[in-house]
C-alpha positions in Angstrom: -40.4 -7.6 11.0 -37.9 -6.0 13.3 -34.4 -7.0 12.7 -31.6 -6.8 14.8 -27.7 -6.8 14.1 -25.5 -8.3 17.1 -22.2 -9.2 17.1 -21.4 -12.8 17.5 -18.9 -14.7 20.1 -18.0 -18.6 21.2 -21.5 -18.1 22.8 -22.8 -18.3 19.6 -21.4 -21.2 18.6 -24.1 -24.1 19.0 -26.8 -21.6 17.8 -24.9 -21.6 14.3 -24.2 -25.2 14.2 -27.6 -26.0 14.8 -28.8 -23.4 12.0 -26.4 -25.0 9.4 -27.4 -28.5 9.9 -31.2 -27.8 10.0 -30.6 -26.4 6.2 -27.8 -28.9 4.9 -30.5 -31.4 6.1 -33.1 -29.5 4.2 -30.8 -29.7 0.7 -28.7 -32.9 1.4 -30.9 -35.8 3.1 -27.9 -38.4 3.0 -26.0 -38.2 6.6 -22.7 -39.6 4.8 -23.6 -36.3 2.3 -24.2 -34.2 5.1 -20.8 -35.4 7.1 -19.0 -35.0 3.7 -20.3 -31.0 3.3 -19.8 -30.1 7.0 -16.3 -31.3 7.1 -15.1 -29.0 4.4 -17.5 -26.1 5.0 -16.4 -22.7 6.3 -18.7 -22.9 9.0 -16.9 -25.9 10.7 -16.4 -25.6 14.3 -12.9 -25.0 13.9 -13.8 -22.3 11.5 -16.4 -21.1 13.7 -14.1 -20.9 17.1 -11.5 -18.3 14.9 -14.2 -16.0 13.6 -16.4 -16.1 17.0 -14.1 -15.1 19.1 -12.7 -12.3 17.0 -15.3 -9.5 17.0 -16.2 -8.9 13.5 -18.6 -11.3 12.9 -22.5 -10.5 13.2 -25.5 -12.3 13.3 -29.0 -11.0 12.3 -31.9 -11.5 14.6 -35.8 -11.4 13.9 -36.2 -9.9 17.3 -40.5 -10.9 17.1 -39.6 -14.0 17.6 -37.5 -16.1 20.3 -35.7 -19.4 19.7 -34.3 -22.3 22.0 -31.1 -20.3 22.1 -31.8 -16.7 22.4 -34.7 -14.8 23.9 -32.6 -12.2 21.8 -34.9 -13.4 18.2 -34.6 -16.3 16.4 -31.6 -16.1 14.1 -32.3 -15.4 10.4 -28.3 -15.1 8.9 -25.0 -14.5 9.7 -21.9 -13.8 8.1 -18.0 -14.7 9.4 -15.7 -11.7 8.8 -12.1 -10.5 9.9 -9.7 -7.9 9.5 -7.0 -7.9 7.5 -4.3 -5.9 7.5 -1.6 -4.9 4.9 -2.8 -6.3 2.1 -3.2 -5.4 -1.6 -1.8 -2.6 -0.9 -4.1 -1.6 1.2 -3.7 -0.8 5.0 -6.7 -2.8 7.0 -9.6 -4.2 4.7 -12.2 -6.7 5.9 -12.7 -10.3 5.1 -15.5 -11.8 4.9 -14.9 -15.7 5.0 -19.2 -16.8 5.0 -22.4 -15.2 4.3 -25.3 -17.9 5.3 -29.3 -16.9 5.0 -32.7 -17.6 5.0 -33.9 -15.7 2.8 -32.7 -13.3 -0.2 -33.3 -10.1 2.2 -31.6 -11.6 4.7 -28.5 -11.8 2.4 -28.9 -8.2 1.1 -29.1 -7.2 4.6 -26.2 -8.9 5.6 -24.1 -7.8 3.2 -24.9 -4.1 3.0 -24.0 -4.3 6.7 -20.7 -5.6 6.2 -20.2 -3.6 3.8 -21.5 -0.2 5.9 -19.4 -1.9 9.0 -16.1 -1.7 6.9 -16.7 2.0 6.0 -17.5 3.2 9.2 -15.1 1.8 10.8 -12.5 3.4 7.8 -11.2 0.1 6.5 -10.3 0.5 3.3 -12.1 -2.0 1.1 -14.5 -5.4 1.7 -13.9 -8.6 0.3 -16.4 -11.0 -0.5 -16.9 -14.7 -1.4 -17.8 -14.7 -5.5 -20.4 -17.3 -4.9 -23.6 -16.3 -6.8 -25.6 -15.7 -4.3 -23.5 -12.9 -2.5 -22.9 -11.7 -5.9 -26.4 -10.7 -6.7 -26.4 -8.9 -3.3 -23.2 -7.0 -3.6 -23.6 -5.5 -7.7 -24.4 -2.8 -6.4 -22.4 -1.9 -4.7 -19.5 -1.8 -7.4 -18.0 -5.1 -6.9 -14.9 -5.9 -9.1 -13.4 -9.4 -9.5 -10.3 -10.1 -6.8 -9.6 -13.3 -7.7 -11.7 -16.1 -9.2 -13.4 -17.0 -6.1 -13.1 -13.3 -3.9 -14.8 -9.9 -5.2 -13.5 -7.0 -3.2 -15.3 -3.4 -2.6 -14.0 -0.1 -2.0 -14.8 1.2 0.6 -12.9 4.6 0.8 -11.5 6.8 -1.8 -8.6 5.0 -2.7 -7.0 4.1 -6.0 -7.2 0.2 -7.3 
């Protein structure tokens, strides 16, 4: 399968929507459930219109396969990311707010990008959500507790 990293905008926006709901409606069939989830997720449109817009979010397409809103390849994950500046001690860093997938290789994928994205572009370390999931992806790659909910990653030679 041929995968393809792109870097999502506003454009995005319905795409995402539509992929979240198709899978809270998978796990949750109650619609007062479903309203309950999507107001307090952090891939709310509100949510969605700050991280689109700001360039460091990315979106992983199967490229073999088209969808109703891309001929680009139906979308298989994304994840919502910015960068933050001055914090911890540490001069830019990046922040990554969401990681959503299909499947299990779609997270590792997604994660070792972000993760490759934040070196190359010399920020200084990654954070992540400490949800399970994303912490069986990022292990790895030598991720120390943050805080009780955030992991963070070094991404350069700097001290901790």
């Amino acid at each position: 399968m041929l995968n393809r990293f792109i870097c999502a905008t506003l454009d995005n926006l319905e795409e995402v929507l539509s992929y979240e709901n198709s899978k809270l409606k998978e796990l949750h069939p109650s619609e007062i459930e479903q309203s309950l989830i999507r107001w307090n997720s952090r891939w709310r449109s509100e949510s969605l219109e700050h991280y689109l817009k700001i360039g460091w979010s990315f979106l992983l397409r199967d490229n073999e396969t088209s969808s109703s809103f891309s001929s680009e390849g139906r979308l298989l994950g994304y994840f919502l990311a910015q960068p933050l500046l001055f914090i911890d001690g540490q001069t830019q860093s990046l922040w990554i707010e969401h990681v959503s997938y299909s499947s299990l290789s779609t997270r590792d994928k997604l994660c070792e990008f972000a993760y490759q994205l934040a070196r190359d572009k010399h920020l200084q370390k990654v954070y992540f959500p400490a949800q399970n999931s994303v912490m069986n992806s990022v292990h790895a790659l030598k991720a120390t507790p943050w805080t009780p909910e955030v992991v963070q990653i070094l991404t350069t030679k700097v001290s901790s």
